[in-house]
C-alpha distance (Angstrom), angle and dihedral (degrees) to the residues before:
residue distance angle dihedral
X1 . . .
X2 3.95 . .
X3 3.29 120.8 .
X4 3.80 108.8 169.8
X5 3.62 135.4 6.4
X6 3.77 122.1 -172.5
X7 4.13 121.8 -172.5
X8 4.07 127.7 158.2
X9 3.91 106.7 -111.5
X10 3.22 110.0 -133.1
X11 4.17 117.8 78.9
X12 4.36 83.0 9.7
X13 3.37 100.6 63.8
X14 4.30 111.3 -5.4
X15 3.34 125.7 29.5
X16 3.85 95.9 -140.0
X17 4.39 101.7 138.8
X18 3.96 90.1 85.7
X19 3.78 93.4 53.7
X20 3.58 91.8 48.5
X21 3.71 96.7 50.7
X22 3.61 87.9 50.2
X23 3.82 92.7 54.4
X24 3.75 91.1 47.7
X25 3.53 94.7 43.6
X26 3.96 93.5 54.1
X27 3.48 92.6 45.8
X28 3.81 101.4 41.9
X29 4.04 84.2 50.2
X30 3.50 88.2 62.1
X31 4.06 97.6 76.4
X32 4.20 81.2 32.1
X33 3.51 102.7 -89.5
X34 3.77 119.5 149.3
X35 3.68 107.5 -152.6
X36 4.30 97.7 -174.3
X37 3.60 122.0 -157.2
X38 3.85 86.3 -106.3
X39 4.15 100.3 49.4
X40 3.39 89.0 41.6
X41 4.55 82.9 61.1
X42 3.40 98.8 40.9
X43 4.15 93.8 51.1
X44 3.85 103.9 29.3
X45 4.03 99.1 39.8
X46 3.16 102.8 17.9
X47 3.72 109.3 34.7
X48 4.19 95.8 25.5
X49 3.45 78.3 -138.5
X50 3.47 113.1 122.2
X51 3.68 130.2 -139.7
X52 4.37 102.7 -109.7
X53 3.75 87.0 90.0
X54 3.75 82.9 74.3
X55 3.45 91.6 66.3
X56 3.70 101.4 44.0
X57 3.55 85.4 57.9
X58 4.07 98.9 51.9
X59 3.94 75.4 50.5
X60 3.65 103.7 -103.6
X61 3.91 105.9 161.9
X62 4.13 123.9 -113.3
X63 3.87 88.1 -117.6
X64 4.52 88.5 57.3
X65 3.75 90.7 40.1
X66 3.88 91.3 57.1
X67 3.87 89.6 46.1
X68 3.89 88.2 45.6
X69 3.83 87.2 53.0
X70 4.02 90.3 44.6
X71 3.88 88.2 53.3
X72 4.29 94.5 40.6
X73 4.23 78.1 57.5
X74 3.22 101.8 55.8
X75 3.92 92.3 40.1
X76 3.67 89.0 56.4
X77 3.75 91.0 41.5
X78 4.23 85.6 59.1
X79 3.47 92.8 49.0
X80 4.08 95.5 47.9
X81 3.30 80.7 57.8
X82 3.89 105.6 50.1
X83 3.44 104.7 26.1
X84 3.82 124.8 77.2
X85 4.02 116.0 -117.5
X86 3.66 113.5 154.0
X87 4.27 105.1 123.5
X88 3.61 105.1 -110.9
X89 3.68 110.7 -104.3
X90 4.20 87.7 20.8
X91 4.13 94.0 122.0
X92 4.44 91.4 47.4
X93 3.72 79.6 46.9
X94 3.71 97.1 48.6
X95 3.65 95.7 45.0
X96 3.54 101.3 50.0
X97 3.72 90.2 54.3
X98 4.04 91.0 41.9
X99 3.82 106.7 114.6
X100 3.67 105.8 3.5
């Protein structure tokens, strides 16, 4: 019998990483920061560091960076809801393990 089963969301059962890239990336470009596919890998999951440090250094006060963030949300929120990103085969998956 199972009794638990524990997994990380995102890239098990959403695909939700590109659609926050792309929100960061629009919003970072704003104040002319390029956030490429490859810097935004090496600091978000591989660092856990996040990319806002970027624009504290180009000088970008506290008080922009928490708008920035604010605007990156609701970005991602949009896209969440547009954009497709259930796993493909997620539901079979989740209802052969329901109730066991």
């Amino acid at each position: 019998m199972i009794r638990a089963i524990l997994w990380d969301n995102d890239g098990v059962l959403v695909d939700t990483e590109r659609l926050y890239l792309l929100a960061t990336r629009q919003v970072l470009a704003t104040i002319g920061i390029d956030l490429t596919e490859e810097l935004y890998r090496q600091l978000f999951l591989k660092r856990g560091k996040g990319a806002w440090h970027l624009a504290e250094k180009s000088g970008v006060s506290p008080d922009h960076i928490a708008r920035l963030r604010q605007e990156r949300d609701r970005l991602y929120s949009a896209l969440l809801r547009d954009q497709e990103v259930i796993m493909d085969g997620v539901n079979e998956v989740l209802s052969s393990l329901y109730g066991k």
